[in-house]
N, C-alpha and C positions, 0 to 999 in steps of 0.2 A: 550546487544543485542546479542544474537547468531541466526548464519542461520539456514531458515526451512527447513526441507527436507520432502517435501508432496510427496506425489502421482500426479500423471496426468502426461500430457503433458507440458513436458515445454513451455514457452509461453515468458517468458522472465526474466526481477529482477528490485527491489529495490536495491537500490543505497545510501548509506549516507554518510561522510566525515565528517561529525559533532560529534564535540567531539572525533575522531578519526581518524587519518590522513593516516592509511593506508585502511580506510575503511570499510564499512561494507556492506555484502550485504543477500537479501533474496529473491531464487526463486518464480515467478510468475509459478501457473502452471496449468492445463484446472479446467474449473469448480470455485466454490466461494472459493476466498480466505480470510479468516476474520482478521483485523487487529487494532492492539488494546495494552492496555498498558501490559508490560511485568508480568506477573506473574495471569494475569486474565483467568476466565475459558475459555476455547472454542476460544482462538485466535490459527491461526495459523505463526501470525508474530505478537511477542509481541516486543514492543518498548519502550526502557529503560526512558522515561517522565511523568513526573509527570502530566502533563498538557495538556497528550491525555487521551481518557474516554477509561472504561476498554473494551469495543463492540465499535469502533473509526469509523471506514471505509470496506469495505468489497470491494475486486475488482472482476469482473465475469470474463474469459479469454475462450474464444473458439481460440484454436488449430486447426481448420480446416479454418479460415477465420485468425487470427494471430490477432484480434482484443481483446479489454480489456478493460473493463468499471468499472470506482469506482463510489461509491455511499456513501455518507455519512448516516452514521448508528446510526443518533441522537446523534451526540455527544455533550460535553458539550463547549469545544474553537472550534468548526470548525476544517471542511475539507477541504483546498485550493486547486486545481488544476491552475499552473502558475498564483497564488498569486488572485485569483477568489474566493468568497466564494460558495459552494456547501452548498443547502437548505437540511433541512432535508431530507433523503429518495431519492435527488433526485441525480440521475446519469449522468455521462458525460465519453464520449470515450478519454480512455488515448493515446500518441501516443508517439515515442522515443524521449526521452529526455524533455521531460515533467517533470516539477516539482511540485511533491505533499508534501503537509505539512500537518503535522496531529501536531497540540498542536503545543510546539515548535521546533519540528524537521520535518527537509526538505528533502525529499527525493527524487531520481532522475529515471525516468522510462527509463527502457532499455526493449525496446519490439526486439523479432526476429524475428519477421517479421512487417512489419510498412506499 
């Protein structure tokens, strides 16, 4: 897993400890972020799992309101938000320190403004 470095507004990061104790993380930042298994076309946060789909999750982030929304993007083990399962397509507002799971890695939201 290496961090992304997008364009926009920062907005906030992903957060993970798994599998690595000092950490990993990947800016959140305005506009659609797509997120999905490492090495797939068109992610912008790929994730070293065998057991997230390679189009996993997408989060939206408006920088003028500091809000952030994931959506699960069909995938094939599910998209958790704080251990909740998310339906296909459908979206929910992330907030700090929220826990998102894609396959079997757990991820942790750090938004900057909340």
């Amino acid at each position: 897993m290496a961090p992304s470095t997008g364009s926009g507004i920062l907005v906030g990061f992903l957060v993970t400890f798994q599998n690595e104790p000092n950490g990993i993380f990947w800016s959140i930042r305005s506009g659609r972020t797509q997120l999905g298994r490492a090495g797939s076309d068109r992610v912008d946060i790929g994730i070293n799992d065998a057991s997230s789909s390679s189009r996993h999750a997408s989060i939206n982030a408006d920088p003028a309101t500091g809000q952030a929304y994931v959506q699960d993007d069909g995938s094939r083990n599910g998209t958790f938000l704080n251990e909740q399962k998310l339906g296909s397509g459908e979206q929910r507002q992330l907030h700090d320190n929220d826990r998102l799971r894609l396959g079997s890695t757990t991820l942790v939201v750090k938004l900057l403004v909340s």
